[in-house]
N, CA, C and O atoms as a Tinker XYZ file with bonds, in Angstrom:
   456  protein
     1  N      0.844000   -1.193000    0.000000    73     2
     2  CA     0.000000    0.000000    0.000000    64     1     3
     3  C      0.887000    1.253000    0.000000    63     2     4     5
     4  O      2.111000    1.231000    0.131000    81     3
     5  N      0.007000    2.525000   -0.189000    73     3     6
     6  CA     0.868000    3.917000    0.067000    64     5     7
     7  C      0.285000    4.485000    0.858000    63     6     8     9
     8  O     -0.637000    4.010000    1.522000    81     7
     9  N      0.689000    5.529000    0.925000    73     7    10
    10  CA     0.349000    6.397000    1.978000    64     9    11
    11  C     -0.914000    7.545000    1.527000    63    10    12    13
    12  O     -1.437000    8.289000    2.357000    81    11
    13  N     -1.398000    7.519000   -0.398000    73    11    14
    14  CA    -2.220000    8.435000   -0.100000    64    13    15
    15  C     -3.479000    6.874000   -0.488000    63    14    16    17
    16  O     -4.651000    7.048000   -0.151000    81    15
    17  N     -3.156000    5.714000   -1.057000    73    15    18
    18  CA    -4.004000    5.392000   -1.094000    64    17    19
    19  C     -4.897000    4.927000    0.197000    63    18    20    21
    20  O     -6.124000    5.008000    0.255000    81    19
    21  N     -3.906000    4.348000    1.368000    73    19    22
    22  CA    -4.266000    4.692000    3.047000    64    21    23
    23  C     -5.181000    6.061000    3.403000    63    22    24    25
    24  O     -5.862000    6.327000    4.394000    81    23
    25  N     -5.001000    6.556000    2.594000    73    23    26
    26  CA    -5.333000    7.804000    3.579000    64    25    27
    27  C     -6.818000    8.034000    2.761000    63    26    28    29
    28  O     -7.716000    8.665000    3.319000    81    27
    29  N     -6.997000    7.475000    1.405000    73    27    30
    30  CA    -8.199000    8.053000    0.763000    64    29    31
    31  C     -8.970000    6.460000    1.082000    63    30    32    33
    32  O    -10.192000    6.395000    0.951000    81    31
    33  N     -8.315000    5.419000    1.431000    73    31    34
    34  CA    -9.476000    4.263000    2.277000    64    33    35
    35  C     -9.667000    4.568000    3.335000    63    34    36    37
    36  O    -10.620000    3.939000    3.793000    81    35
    37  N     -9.182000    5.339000    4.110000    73    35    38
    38  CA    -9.700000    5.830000    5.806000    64    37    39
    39  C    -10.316000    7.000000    5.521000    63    38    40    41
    40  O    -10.454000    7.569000    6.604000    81    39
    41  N    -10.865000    7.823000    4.453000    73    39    42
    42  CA   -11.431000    9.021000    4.577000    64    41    43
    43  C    -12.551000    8.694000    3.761000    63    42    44    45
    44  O    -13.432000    9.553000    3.720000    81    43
    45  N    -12.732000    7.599000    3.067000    73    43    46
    46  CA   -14.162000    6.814000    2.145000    64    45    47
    47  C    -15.263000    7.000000    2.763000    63    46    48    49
    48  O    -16.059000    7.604000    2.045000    81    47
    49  N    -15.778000    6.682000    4.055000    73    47    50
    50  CA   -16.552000    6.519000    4.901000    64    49    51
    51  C    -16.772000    7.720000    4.960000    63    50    52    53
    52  O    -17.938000    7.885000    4.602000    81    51
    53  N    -16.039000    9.211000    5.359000    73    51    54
    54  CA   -16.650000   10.378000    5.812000    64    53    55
    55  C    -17.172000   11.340000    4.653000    63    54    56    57
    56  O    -17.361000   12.532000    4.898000    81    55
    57  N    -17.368000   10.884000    3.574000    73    55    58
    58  CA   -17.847000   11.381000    2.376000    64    57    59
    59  C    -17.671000   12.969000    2.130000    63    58    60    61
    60  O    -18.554000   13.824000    2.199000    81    59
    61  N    -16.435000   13.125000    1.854000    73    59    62
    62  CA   -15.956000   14.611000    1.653000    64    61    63
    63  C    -15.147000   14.200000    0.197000    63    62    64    65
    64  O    -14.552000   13.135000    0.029000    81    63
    65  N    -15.270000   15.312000   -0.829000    73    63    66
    66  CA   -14.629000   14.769000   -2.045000    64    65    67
    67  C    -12.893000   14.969000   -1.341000    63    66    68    69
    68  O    -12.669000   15.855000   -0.516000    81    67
    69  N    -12.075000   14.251000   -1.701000    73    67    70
    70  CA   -10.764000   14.362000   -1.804000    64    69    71
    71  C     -9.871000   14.251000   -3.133000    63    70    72    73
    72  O     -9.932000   13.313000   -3.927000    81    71
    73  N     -8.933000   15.498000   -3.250000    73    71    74
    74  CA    -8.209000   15.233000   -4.561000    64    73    75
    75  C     -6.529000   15.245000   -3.571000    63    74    76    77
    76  O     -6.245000   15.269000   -2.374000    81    75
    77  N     -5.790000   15.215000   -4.787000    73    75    78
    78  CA    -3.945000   15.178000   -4.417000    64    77    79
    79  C     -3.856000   16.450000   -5.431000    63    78    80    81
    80  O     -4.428000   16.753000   -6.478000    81    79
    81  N     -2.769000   17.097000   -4.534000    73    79    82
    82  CA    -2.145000   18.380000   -5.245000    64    81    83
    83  C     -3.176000   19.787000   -4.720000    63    82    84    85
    84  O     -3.015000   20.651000   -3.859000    81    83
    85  N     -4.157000   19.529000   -5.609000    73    83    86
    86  CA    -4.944000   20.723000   -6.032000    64    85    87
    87  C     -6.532000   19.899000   -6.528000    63    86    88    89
    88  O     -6.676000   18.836000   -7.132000    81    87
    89  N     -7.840000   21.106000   -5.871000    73    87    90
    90  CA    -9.340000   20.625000   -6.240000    64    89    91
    91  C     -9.099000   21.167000   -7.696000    63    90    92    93
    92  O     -8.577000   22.244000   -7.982000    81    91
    93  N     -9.647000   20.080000   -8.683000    73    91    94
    94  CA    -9.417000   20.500000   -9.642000    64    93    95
    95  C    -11.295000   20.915000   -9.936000    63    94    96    97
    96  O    -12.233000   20.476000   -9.269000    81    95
    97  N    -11.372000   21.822000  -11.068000    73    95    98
    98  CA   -13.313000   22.384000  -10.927000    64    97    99
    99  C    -13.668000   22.661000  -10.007000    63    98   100   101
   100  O    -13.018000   22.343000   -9.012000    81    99
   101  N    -14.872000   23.390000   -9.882000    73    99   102
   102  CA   -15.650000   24.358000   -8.830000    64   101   103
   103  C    -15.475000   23.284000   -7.859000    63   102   104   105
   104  O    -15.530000   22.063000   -8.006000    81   103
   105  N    -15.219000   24.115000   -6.681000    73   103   106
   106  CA   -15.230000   23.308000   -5.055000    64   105   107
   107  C    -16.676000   23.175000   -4.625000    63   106   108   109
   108  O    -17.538000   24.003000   -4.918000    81   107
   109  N    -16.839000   22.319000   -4.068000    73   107   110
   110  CA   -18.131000   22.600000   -3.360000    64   109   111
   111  C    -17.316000   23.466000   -2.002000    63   110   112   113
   112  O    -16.217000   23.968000   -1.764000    81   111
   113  N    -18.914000   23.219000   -1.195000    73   111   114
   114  CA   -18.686000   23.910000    0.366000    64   113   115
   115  C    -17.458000   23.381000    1.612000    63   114   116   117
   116  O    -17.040000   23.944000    2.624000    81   115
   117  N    -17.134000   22.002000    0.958000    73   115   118
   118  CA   -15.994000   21.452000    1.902000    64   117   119
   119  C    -15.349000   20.248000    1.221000    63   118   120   121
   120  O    -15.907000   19.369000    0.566000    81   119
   121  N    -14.256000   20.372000    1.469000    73   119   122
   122  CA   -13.265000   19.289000    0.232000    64   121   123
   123  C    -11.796000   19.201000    1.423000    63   122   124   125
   124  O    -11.415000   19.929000    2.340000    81   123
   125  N    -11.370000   18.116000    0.911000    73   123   126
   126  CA   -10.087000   17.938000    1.421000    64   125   127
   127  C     -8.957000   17.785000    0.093000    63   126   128   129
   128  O     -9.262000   16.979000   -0.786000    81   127
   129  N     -7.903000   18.415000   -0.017000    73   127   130
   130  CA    -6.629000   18.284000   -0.622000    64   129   131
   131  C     -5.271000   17.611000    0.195000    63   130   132   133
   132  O     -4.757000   18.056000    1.221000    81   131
   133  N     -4.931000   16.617000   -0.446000    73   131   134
   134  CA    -3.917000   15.730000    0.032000    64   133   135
   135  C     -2.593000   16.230000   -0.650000    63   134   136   137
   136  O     -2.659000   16.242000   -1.879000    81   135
   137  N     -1.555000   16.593000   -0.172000    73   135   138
   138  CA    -0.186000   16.953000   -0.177000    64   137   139
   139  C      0.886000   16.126000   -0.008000    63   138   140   141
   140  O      1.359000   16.065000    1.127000    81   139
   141  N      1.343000   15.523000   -0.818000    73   139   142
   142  CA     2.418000   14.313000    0.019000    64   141   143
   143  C      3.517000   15.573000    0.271000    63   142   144   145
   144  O      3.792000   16.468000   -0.529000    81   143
   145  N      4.056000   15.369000    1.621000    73   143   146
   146  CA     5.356000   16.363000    2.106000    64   145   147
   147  C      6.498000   15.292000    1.556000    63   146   148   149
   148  O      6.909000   15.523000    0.419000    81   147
   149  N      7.132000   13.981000    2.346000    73   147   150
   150  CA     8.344000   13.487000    2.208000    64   149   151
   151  C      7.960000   11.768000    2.145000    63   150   152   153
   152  O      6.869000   11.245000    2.373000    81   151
   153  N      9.088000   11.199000    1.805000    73   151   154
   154  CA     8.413000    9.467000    1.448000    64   153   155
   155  C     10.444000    9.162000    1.571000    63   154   156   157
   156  O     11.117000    8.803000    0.605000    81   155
   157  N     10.888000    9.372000    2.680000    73   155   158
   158  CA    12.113000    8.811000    3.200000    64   157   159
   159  C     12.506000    7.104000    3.316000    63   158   160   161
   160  O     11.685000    6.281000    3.720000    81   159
   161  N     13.855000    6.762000    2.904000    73   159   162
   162  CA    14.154000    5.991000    3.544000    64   161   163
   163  C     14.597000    5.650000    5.228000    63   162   164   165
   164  O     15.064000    6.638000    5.795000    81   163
   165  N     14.523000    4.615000    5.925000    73   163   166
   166  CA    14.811000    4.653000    7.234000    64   165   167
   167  C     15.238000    3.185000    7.744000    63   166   168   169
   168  O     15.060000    2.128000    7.138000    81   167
   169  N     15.732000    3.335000    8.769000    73   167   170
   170  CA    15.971000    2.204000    9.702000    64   169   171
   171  C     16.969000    1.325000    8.394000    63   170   172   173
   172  O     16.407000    0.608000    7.566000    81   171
   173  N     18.240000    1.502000    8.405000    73   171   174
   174  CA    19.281000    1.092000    7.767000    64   173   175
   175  C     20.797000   -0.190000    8.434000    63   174   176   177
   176  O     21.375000   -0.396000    9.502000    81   175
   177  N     20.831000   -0.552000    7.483000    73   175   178
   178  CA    21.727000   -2.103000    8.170000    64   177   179
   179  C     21.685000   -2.608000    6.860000    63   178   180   181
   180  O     20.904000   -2.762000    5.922000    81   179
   181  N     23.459000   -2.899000    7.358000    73   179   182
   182  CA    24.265000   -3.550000    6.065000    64   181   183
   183  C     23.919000   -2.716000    4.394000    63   182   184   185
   184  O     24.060000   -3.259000    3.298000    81   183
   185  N     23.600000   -1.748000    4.567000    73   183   186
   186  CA    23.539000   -0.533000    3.379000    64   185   187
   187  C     22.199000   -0.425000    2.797000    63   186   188   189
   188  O     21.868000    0.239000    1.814000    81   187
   189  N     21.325000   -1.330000    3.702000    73   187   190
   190  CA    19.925000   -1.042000    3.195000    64   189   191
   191  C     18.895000   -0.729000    3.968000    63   190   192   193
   192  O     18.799000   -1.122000    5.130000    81   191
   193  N     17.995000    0.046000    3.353000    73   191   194
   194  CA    16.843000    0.527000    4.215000    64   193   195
   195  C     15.612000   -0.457000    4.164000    63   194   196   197
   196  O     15.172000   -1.088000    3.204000    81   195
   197  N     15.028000   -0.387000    5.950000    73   195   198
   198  CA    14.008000   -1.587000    6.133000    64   197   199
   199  C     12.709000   -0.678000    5.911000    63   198   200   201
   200  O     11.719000   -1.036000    5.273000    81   199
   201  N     12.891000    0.648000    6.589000    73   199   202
   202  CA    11.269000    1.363000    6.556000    64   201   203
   203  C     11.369000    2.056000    5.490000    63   202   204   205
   204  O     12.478000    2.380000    5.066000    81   203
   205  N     10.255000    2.397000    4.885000    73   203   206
   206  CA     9.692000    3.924000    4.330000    64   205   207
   207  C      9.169000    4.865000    5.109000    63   206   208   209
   208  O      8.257000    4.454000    5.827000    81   207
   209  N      9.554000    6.464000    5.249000    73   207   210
   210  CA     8.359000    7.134000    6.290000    64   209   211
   211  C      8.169000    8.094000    5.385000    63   210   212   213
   212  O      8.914000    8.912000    4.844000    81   211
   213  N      6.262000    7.674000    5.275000    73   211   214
   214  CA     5.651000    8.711000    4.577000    64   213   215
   215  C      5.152000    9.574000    4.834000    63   214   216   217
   216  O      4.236000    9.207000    5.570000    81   215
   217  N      5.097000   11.175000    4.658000    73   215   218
   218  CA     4.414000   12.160000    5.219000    64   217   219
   219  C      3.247000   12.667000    4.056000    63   218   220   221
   220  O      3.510000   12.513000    2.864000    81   219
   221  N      1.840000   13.330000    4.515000    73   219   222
   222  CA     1.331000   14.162000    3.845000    64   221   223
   223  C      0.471000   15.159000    4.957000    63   222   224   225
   224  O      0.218000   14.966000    6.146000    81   223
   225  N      0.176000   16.173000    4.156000    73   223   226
   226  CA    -0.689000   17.263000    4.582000    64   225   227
   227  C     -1.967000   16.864000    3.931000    63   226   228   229
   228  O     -1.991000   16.502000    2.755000    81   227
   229  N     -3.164000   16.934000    4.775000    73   227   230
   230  CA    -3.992000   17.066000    4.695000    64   229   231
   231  C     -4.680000   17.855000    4.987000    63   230   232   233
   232  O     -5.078000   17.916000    6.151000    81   231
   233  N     -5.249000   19.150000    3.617000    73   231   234
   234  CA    -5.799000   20.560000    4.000000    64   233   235
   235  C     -7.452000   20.659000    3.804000    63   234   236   237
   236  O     -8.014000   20.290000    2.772000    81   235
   237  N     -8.246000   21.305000    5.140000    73   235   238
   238  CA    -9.177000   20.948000    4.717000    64   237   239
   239  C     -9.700000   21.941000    4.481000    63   238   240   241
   240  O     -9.475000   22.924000    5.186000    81   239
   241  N    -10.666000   22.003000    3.291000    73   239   242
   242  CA   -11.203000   23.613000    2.900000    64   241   243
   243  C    -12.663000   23.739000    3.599000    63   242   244   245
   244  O    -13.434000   23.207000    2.800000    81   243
   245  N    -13.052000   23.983000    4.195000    73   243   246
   246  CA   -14.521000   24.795000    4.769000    64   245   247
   247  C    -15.281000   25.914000    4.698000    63   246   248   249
   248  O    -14.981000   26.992000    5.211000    81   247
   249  N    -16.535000   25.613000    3.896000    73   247   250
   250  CA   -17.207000   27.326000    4.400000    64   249   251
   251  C    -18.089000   27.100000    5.857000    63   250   252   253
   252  O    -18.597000   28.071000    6.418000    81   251
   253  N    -18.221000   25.601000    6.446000    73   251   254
   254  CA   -18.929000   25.734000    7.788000    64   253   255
   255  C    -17.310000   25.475000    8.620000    63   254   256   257
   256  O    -16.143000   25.251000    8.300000    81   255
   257  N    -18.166000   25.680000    9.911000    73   255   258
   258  CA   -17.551000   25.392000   11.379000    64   257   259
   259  C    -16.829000   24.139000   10.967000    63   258   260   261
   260  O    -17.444000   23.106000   10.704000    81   259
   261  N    -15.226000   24.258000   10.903000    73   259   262
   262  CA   -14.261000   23.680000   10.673000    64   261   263
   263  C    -14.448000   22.224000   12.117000    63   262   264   265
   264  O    -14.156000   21.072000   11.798000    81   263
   265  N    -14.763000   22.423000   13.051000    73   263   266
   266  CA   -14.281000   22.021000   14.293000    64   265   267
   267  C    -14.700000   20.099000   14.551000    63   266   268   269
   268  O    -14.364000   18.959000   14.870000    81   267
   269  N    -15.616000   20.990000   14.116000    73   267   270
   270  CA   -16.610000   18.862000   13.804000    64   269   271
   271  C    -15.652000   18.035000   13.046000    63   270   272   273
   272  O    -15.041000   17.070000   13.507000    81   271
   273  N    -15.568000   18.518000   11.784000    73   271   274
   274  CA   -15.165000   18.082000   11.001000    64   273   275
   275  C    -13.036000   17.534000   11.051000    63   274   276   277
   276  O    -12.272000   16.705000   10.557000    81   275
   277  N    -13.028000   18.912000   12.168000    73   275   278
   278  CA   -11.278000   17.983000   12.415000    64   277   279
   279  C    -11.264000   16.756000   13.186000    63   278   280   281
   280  O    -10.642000   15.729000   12.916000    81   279
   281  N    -12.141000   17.016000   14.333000    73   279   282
   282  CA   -12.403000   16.126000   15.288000    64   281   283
   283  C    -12.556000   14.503000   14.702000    63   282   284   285
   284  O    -12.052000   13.463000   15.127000    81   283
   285  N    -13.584000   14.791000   13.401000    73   283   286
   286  CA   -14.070000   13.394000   12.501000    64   285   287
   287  C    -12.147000   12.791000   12.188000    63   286   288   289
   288  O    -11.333000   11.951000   12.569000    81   287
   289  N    -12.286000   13.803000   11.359000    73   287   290
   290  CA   -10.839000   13.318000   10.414000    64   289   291
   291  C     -9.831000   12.827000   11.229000    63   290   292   293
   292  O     -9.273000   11.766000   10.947000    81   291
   293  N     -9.459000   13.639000   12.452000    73   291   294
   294  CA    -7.963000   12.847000   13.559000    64   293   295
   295  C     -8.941000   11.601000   14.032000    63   294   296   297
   296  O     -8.106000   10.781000   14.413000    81   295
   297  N     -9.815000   11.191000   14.160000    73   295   298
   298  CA   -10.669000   10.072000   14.720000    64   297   299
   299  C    -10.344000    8.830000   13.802000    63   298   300   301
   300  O     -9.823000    7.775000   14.166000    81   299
   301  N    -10.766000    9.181000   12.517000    73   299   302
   302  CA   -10.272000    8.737000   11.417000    64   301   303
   303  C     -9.010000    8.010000   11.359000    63   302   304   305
   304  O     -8.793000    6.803000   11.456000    81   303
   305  N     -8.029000    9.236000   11.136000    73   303   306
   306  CA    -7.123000    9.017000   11.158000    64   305   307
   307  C     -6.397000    8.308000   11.957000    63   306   308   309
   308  O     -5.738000    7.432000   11.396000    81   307
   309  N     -6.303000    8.385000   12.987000    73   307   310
   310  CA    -5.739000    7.570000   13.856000    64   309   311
   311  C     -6.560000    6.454000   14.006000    63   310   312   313
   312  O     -5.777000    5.565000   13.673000    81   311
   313  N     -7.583000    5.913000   14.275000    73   311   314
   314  CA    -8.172000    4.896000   13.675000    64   313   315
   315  C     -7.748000    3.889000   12.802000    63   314   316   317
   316  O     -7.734000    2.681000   13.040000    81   315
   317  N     -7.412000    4.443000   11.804000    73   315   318
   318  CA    -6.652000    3.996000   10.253000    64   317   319
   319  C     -5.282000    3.430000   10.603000    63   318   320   321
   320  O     -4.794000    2.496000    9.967000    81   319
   321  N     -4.530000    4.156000   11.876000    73   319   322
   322  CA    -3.437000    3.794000   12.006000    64   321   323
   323  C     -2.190000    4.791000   11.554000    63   322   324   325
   324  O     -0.977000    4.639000   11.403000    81   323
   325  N     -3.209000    5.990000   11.404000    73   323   326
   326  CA    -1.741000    7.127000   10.817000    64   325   327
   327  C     -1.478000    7.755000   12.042000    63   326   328   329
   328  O     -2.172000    7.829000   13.056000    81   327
   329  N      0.115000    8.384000   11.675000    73   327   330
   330  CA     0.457000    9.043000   13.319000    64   329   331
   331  C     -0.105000   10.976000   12.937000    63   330   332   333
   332  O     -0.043000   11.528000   11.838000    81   331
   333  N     -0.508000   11.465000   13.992000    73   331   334
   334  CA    -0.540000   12.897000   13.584000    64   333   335
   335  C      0.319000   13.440000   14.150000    63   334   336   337
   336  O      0.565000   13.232000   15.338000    81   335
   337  N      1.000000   14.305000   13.362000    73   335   338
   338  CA     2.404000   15.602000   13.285000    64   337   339
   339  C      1.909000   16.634000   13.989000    63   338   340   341
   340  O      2.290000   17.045000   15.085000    81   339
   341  N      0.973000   17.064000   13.252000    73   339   342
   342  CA     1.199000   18.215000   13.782000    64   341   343
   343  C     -0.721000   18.408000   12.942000    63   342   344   345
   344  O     -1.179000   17.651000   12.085000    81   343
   345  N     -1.438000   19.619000   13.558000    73   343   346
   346  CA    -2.851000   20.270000   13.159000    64   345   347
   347  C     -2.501000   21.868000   13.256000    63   346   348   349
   348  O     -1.729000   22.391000   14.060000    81   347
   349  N     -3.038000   22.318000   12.536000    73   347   350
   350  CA    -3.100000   23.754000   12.598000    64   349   351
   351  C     -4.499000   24.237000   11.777000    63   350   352   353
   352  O     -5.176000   23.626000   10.950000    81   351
   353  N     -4.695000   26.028000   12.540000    73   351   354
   354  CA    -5.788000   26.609000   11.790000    64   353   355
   355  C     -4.633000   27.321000   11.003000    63   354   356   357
   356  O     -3.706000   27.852000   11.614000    81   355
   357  N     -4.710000   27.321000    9.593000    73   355   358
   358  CA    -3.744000   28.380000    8.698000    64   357   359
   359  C     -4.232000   29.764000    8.172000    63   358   360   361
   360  O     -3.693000   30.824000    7.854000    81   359
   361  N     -5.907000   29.108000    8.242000    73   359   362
   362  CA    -6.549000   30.612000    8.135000    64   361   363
   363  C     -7.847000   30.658000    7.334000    63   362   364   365
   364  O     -8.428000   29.659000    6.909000    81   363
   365  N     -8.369000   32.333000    7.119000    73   363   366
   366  CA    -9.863000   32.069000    6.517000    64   365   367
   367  C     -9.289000   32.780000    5.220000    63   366   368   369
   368  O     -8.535000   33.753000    5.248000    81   367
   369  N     -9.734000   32.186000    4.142000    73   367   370
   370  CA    -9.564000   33.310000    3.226000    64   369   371
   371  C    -10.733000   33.706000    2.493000    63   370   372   373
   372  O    -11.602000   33.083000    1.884000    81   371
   373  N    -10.427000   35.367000    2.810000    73   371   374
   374  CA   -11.388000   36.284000    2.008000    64   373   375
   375  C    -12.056000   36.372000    0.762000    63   374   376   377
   376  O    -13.149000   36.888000    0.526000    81   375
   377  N    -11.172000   35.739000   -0.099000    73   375   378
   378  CA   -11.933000   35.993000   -1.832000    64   377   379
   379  C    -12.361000   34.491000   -1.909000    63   378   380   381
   380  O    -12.981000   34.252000   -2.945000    81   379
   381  N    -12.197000   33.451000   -1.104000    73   379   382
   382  CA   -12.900000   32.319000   -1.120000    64   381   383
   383  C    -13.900000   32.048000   -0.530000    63   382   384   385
   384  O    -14.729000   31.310000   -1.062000    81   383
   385  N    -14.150000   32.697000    1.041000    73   383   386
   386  CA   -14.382000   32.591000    2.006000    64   385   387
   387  C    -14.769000   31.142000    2.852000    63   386   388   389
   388  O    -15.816000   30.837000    3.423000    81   387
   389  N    -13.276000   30.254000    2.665000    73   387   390
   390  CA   -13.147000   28.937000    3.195000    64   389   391
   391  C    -12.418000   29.380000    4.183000    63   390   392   393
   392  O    -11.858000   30.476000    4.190000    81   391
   393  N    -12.364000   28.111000    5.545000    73   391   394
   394  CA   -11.666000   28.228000    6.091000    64   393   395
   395  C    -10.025000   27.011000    5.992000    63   394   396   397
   396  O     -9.984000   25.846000    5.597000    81   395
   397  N     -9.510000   27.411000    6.231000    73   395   398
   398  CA    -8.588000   26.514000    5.746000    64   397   399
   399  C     -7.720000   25.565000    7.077000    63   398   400   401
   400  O     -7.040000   26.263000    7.830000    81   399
   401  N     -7.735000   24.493000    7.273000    73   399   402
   402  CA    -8.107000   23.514000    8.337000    64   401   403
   403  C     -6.452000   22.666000    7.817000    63   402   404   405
   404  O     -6.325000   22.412000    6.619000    81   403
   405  N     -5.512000   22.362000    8.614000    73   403   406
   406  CA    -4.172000   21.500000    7.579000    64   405   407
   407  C     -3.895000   20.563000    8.932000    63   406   408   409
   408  O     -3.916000   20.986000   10.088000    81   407
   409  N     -3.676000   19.424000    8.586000    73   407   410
   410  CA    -3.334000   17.853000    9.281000    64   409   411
   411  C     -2.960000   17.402000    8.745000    63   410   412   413
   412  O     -3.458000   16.895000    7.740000    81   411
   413  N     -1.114000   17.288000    9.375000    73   411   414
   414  CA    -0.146000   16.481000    8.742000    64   413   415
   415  C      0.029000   15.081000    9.579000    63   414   416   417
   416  O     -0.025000   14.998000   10.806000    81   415
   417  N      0.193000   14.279000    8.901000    73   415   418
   418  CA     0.048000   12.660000    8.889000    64   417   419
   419  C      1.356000   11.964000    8.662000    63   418   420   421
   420  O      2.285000   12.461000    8.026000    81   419
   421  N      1.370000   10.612000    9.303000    73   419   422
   422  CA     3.191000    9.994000    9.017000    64   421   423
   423  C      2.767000    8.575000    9.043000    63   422   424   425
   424  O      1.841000    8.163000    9.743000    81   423
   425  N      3.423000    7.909000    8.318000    73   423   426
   426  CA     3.096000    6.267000    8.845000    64   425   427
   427  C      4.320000    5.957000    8.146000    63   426   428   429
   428  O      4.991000    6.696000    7.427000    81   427
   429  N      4.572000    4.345000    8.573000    73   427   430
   430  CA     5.642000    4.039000    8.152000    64   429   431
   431  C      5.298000    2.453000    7.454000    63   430   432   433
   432  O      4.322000    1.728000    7.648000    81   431
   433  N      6.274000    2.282000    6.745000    73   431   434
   434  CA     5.922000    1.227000    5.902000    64   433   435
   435  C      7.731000    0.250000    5.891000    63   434   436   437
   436  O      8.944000    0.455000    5.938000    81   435
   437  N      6.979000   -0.543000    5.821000    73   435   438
   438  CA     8.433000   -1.859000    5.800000    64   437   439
   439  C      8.182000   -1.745000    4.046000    63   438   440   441
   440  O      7.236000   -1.673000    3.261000    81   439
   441  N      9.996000   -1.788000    4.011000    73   439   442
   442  CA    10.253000   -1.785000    2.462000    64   441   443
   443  C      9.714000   -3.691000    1.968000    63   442   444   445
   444  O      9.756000   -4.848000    2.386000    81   443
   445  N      9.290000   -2.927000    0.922000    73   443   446
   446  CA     8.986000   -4.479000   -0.058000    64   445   447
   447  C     10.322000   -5.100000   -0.449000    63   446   448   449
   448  O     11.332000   -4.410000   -0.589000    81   447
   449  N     10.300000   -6.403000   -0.618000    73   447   450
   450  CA    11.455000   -7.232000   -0.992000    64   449   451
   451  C     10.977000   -7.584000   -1.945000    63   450   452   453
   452  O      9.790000   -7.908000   -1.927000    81   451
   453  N     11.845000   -7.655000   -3.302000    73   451   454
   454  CA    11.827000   -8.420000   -4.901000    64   453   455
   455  C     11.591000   -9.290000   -4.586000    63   454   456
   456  O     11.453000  -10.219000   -5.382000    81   455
């Protein structure tokens, strides 16, 4: 598995559209955008790496009360088995008037063997 397809089977259930990168066409009223940050090697011996650690941001756009809706998603999320980094409010913006909601996520993955 990866890390965004993990993340868009643990967010199936809460029925919010989700894209990667960027909402592409008119947004509705609340959407989530997935960001992969980093996809590292780790945990090394004899010149090879055993883990993968994957990071993404998960930004959530809102024109309602953001608050429910984080609460759902870290529930989710950790649920699913992802670790959370870090949450922040980043802000409202004016010519959209969303609020903008960001939860960064980490999990780690044992490298596949040929």
């Amino acid at each position: 598995m990866s890390l965004l397809a993990d993340i868009n089977h643990i967010l199936t259930p809460l029925n919010i559209p989700v894209e990667t990168g960027v909402f592409s066409g008119t947004p509705p009223e609340e959407y989530l955008v997935i960001t992969p940050m980093s996809d590292r090697l780790d945990l090394f011996a004899d010149n090879e790496s055993y883990m993968i650690v994957s990071e993404a941001r998960l930004s959530l756009f809102t024109k309602k009360n953001y608050n429910k809706r984080k609460k759902e998603l870290t529930k989710a999320l950790q649920a699913g088995g992802m670790t959370i980094t870090d949450r922040q409010y980043v802000g409202y913006e004016n010519d959209t008037k969303f609020h903008h909601y960001a939860i960064d996520v980490m999990k780690e993955y044992e490298t596949e063997e040929d």
